[in-house]
C-alpha positions as CSV (number, residue, x, y, z in Angstrom):
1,X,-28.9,13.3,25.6
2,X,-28.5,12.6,22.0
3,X,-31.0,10.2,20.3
4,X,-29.2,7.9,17.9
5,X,-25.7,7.0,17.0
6,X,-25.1,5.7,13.8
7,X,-22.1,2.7,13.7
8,X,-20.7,0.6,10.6
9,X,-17.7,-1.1,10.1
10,X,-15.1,-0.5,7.4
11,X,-16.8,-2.8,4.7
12,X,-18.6,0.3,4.2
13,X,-15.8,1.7,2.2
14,X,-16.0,4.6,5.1
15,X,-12.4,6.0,6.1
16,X,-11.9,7.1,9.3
17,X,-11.3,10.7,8.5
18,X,-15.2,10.1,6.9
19,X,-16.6,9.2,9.6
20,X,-15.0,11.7,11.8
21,X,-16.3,14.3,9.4
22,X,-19.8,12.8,9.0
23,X,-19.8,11.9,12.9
24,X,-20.4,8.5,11.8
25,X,-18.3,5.4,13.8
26,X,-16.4,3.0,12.1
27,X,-15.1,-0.2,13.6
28,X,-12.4,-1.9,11.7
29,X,-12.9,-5.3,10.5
30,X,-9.4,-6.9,11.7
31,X,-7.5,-9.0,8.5
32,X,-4.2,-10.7,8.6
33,X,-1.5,-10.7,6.4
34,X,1.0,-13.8,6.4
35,X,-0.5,-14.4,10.0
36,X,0.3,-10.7,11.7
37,X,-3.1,-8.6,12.1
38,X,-4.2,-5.2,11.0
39,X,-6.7,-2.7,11.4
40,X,-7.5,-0.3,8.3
41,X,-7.1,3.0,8.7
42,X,-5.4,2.2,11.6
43,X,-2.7,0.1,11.9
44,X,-2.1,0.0,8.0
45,X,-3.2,2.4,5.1
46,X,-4.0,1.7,1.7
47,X,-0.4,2.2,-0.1
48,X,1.7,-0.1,2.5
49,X,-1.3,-2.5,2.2
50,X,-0.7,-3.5,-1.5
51,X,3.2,-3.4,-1.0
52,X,2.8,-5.9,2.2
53,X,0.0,-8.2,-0.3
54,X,2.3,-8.6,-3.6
55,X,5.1,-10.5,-1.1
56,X,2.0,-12.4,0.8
57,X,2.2,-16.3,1.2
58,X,-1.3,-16.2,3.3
59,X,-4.3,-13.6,4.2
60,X,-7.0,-13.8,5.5
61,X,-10.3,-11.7,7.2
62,X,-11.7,-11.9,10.8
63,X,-14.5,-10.0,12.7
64,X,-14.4,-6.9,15.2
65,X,-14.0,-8.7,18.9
66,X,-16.8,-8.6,21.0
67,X,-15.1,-6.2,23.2
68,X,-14.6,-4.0,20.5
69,X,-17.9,-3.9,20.0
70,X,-19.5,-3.7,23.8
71,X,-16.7,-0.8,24.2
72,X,-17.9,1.1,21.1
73,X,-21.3,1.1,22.3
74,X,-21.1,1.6,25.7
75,X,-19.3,4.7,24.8
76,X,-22.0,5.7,22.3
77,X,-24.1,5.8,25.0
78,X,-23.2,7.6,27.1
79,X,-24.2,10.4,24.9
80,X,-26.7,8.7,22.7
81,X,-29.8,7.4,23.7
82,X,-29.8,4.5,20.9
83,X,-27.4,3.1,18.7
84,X,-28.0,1.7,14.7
85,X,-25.3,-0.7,13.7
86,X,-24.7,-1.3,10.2
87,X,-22.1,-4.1,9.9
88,X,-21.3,-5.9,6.9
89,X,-23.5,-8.4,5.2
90,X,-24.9,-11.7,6.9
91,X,-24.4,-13.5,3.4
92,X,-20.6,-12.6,3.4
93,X,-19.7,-12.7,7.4
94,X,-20.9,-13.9,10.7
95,X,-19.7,-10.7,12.2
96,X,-23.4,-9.8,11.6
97,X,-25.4,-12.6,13.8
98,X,-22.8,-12.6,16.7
99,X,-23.6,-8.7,17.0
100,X,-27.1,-9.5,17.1
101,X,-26.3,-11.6,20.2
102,X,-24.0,-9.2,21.6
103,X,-26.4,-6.4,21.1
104,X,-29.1,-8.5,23.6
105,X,-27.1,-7.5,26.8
106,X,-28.2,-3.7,25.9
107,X,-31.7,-3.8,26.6
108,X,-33.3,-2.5,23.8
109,X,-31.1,0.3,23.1
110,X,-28.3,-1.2,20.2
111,X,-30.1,-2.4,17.1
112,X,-28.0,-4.6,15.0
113,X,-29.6,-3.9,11.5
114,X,-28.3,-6.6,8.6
115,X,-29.0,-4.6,5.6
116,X,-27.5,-7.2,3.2
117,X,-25.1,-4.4,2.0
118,X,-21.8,-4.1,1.5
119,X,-19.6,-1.3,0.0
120,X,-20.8,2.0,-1.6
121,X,-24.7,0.2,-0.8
122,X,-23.7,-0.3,2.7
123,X,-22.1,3.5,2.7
124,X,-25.8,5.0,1.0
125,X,-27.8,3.2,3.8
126,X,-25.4,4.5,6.4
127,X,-25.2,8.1,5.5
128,X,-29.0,7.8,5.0
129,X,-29.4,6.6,8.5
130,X,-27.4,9.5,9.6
131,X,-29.6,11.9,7.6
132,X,-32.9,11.0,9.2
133,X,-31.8,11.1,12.3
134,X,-31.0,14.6,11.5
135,X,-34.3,15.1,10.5
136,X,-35.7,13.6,13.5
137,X,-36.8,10.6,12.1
138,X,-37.2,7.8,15.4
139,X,-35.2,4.6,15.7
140,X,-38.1,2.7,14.7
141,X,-38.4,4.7,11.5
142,X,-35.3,4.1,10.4
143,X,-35.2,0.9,10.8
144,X,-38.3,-0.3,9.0
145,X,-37.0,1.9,6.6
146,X,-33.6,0.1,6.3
147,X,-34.9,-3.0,5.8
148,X,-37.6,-2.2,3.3
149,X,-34.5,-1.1,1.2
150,X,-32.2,-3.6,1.9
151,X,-32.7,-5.7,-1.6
152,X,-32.8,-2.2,-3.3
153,X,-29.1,-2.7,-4.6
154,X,-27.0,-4.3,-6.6
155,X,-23.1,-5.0,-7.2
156,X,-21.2,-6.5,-10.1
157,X,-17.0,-6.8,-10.1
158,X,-14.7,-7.5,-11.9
159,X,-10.7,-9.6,-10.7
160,X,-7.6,-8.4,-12.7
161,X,-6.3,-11.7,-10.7
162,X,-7.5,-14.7,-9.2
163,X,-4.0,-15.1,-7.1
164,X,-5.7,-13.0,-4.2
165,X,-8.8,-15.9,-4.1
166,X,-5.9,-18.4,-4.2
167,X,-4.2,-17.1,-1.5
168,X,-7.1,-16.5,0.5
169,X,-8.1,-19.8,0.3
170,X,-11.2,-19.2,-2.0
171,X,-10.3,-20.8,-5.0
172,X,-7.4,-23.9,-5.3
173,X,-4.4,-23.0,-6.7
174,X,-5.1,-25.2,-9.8
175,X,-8.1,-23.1,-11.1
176,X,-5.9,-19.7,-10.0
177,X,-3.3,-21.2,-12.4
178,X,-5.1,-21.8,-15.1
179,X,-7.3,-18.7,-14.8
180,X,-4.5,-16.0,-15.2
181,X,-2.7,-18.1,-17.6
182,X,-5.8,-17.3,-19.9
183,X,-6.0,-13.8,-18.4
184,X,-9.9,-14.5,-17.5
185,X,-11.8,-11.9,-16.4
186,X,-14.4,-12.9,-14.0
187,X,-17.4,-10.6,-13.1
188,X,-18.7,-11.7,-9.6
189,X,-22.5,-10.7,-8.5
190,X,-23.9,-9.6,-5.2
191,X,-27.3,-8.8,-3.8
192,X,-25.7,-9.4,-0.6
193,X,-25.4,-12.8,0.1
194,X,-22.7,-14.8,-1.5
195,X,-20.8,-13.4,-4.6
196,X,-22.0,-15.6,-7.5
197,X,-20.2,-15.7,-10.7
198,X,-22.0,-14.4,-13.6
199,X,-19.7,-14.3,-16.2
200,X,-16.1,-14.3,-17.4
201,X,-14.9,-12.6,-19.9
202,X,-11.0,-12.1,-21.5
203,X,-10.7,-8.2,-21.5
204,X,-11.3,-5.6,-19.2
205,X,-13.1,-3.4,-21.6
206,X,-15.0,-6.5,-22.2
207,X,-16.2,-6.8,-18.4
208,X,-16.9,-3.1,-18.5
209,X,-18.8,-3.4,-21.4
210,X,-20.7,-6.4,-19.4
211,X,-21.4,-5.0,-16.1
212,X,-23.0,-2.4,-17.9
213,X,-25.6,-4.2,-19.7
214,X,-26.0,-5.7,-16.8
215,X,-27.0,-2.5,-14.4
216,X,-28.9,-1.7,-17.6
217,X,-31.0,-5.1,-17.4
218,X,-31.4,-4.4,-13.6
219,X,-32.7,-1.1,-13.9
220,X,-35.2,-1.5,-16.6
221,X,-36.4,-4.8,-14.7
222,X,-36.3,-5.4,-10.7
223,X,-35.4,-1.2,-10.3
224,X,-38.0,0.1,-12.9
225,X,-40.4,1.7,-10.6
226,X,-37.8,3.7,-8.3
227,X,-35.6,4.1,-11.2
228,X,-38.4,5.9,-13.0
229,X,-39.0,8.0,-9.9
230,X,-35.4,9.1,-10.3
231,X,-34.3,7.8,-6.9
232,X,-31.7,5.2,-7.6
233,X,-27.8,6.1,-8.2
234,X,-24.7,4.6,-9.5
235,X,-21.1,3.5,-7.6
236,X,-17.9,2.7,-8.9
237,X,-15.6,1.1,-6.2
238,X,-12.2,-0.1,-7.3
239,X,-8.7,-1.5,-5.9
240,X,-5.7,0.5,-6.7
241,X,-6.4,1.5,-10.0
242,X,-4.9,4.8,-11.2
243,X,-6.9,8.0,-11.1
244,X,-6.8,8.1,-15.0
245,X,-8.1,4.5,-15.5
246,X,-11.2,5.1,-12.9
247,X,-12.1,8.4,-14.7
248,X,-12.0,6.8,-18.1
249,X,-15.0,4.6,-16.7
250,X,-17.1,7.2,-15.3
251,X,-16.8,9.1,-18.3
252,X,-17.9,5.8,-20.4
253,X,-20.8,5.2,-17.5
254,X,-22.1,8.6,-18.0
255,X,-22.7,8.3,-21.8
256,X,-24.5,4.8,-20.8
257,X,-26.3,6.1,-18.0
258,X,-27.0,9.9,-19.0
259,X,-29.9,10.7,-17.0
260,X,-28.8,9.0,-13.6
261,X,-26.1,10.6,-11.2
262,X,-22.5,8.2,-10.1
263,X,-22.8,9.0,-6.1
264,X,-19.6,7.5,-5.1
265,X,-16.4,6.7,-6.7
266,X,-14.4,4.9,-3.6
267,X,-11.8,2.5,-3.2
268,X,-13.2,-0.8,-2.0
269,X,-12.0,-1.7,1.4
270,X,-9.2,-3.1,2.3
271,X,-10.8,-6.4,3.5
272,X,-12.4,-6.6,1.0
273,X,-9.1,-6.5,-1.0
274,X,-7.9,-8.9,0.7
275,X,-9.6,-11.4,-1.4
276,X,-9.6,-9.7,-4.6
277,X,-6.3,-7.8,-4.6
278,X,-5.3,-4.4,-6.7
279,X,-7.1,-4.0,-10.0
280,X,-10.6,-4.9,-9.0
281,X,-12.8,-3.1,-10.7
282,X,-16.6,-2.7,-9.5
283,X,-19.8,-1.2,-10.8
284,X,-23.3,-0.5,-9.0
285,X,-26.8,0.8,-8.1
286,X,-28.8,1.3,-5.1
287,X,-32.1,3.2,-4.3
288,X,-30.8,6.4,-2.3
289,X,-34.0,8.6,-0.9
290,X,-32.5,10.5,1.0
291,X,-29.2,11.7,-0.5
């Protein structure tokens, strides 16, 4: 029998054909669009997604069912004898403490792990996971280590819109209004609890600009000590914005951040998108040990 089977859910940014490849599992966080539900990667892929959202009166994000999960893992082990679940963020879902419970009918053998990550962090913690269990690290080792890192990271984005907040009940349609009437540009901040706003700015070369001093800030503060050791990366995730646009910034990020490598440039998931719609635009670091 295998020893441990590594799990996340798609807040991780992880596609399906990823975790196929990786032999990572993914479970799809369910979201609903004008009341019918969908399953990234699944039911729905990126493209119809953001056609389907522009016509939206109403959407909104749930949490894998319980069955979903129990089935998952009782698969899992059947070949495994442990499984590490990495599921989103307590501070953003409560997806995280009802796997917890679920996880006590197991006996000891599914660990619910809330790594306070989301995103490209979540992704770094989970491919680490996978990579020392392939060096034989044990369940308990990985663990401990996973949630010594779990502050080790942190996220700033940016909204070409606040219509997506509005219609996800977020923000009132008043502020929504009055926000894109003046173009703002907020930049939203994560060490994963809530997303607090840090700053808004007019332009998007102006958020850029900020995030950047920002990551700057972080790494010469909070980050100093692994950043000097050379062990913490970059990540760019991003909704629907072109090719051209998204290399333009990691061009600009690597003359701001010459001696530091950008680990992942992903698409943010789609449940995640369902909040901040097409033209988000976020920028990152997280320790990474092991990658």
């Amino acid at each position: 029998m295998k020893s441990i089977a590594i799990v996340t859910d798609s807040s991780s940014g992880i596609t399906q054909a990823e975790a196929q490849a990786t032999g990572v599992t993914v479970v799809p966080i369910p979201f609903t669009i004008n009341g019918e539900e969908y399953l990234e990667d699944v039911t729905i892929k990126a493209p119809e997604f953001f056609e389907r959202i522009v016509k939206a009166s109403s959407m909104g994000t749930s949490q894998p069912a319980r069955q979903t999960l129990e089935d998952t893992w009782n698969q899992l082990l059947k070949e495994y004898q442990h499984v590490i679940y990495l599921p989103i963020t307590s501070g953003l879902s409560g997806s995280c403490a009802n796997a917890i419970e679920y996880a006590k009918a197991f006996n000891g053998r599914v660990h619910v792990i809330d790594n306070k990550r989301i995103s490209a962090p979540l992704k770094i913690s989970v491919y680490e996971a996978v990579k020392m269990s392939e060096q034989g690290k044990s369940v308990e080792e990985i663990i401990r280590y996973l949630e010594d890192t779990k502050s080790k990271s942190s996220i700033y984005i940016t909204l070409s819109t606040l219509k997506y907040l509005r219609k996800g009940g977020r923000i009132t349609p008043a502020a929504a209004m009055i926000g894109d009437m003046l173009k703002l540009k907020p930049i939203l901040y994560t060490r994963g609890e809530n997303f607090d706003k840090t700053a808004i700015t007019l332009t998007m070369p102006q958020a850029k600009k900020k995030m950047m001093e920002y990551i700057k800030n972080d790494l010469r503060t909070e980050f100093k000590t692994e950043c000097d050791q050379g062990k913490m990366a970059l990540l760019i995730a991003h909704t629907a914005i072109p090719d051209t646009e998204i290399e333009k910034f990691k061009t600009e990020i690597t003359a701001e951040f010459p001696n530091m490598k950008i680990l992942y440039v992903d698409p943010l998931c789609l449940a995640i998108a369902c909040h901040t719609g097409p033209g988000t635009l976020g920028f990152g670091t997280c320790v990474c040990n092991y990658l």
